[in-house]
C-alpha positions in Angstrom: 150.4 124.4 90.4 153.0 125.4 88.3 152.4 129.1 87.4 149.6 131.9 87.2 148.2 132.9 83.7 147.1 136.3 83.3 143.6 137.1 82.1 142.7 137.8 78.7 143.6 141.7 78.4 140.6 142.5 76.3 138.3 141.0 79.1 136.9 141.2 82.3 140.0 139.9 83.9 142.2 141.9 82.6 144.8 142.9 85.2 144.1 139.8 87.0 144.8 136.2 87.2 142.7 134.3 84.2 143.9 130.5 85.1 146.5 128.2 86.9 148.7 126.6 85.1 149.1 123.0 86.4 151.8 120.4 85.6 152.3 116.9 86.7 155.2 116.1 89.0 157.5 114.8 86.3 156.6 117.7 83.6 154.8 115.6 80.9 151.3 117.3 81.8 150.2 120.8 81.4 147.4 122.2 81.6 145.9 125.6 82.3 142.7 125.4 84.8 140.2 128.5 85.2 139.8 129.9 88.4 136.4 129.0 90.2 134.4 132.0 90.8 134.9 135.7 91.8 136.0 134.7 95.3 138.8 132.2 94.2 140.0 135.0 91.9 140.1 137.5 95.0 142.4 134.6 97.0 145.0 134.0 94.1 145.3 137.8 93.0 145.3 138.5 97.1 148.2 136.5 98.2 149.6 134.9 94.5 152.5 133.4 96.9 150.4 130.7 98.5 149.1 129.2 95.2 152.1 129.3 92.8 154.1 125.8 93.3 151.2 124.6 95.9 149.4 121.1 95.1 145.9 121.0 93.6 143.8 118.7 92.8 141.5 119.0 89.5 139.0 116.9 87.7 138.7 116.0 84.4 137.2 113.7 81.5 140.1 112.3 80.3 144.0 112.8 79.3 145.1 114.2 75.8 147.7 112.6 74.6 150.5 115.1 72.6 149.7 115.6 68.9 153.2 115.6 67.9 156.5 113.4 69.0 157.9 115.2 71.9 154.9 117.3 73.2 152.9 117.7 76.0 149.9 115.7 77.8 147.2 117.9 78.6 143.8 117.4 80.8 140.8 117.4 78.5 138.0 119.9 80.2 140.1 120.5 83.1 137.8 121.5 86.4 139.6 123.0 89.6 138.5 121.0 92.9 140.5 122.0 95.7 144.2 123.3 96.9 145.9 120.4 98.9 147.5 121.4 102.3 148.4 117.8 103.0 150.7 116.8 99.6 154.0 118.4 99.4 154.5 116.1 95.3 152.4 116.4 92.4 151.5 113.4 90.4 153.5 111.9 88.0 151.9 111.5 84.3 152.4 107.2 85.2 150.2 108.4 88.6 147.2 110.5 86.7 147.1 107.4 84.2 146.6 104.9 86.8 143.7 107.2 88.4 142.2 107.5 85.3 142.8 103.2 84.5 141.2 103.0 88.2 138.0 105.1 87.7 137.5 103.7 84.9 138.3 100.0 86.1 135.3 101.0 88.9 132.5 102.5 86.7 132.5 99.2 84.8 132.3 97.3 88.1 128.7 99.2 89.3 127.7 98.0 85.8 125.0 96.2 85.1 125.6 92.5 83.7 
């Protein structure tokens, strides 16, 4: 988790952490992840130190590829599963695309023939 993104100024989180703004290890992914729930929000506003630069794992339908030479990956419909305690590296973009290849690889394995 690269940084915290304040909430939208005009809303309901104004004054308080809106998202979490993940990157892969290498810098060639970014996206921004909303923050699960009233209670998550309370945690990350509470102690901000324990989330920015920590590992977290999120879920998502697939990976957008930059629209212009030079640009960012992004997540599409990014979901926040969990903060990892046990990983110390983010993924590398090469990493999240061979996750993707694999779960992909498996769904059409439980396929019918």
């Amino acid at each position: 988790m690269k940084e915290l993104v304040p909430g939208d100024a005009n809303g309901k989180n104004a004054n308080r952490t809106g998202s979490l703004r993940c990157a892969s290890e290498d810098a060639l992914l970014v996206v921004d992840v909303s923050i699960r729930g009233e209670a998550m929000r309370d945690d990350v506003d509470g102690d901000p130190g324990k989330w920015i630069d920590s590992i977290v794992t999120i879920e998502a339908n697939g990976v957008m590829k930059p629209k212009k030479e030079g640009g960012l990956h992004s997540a599409f419909l990014p979901v926040f599963l969990e903060r990892r305690l046990d990983k110390t590296a983010a993924n590398t973009l090469a990493e999240i695309f061979d996750q993707f290849d694999n779960a992909i690889k498996n769904i059409a394995d439980l396929a019918p023939v």
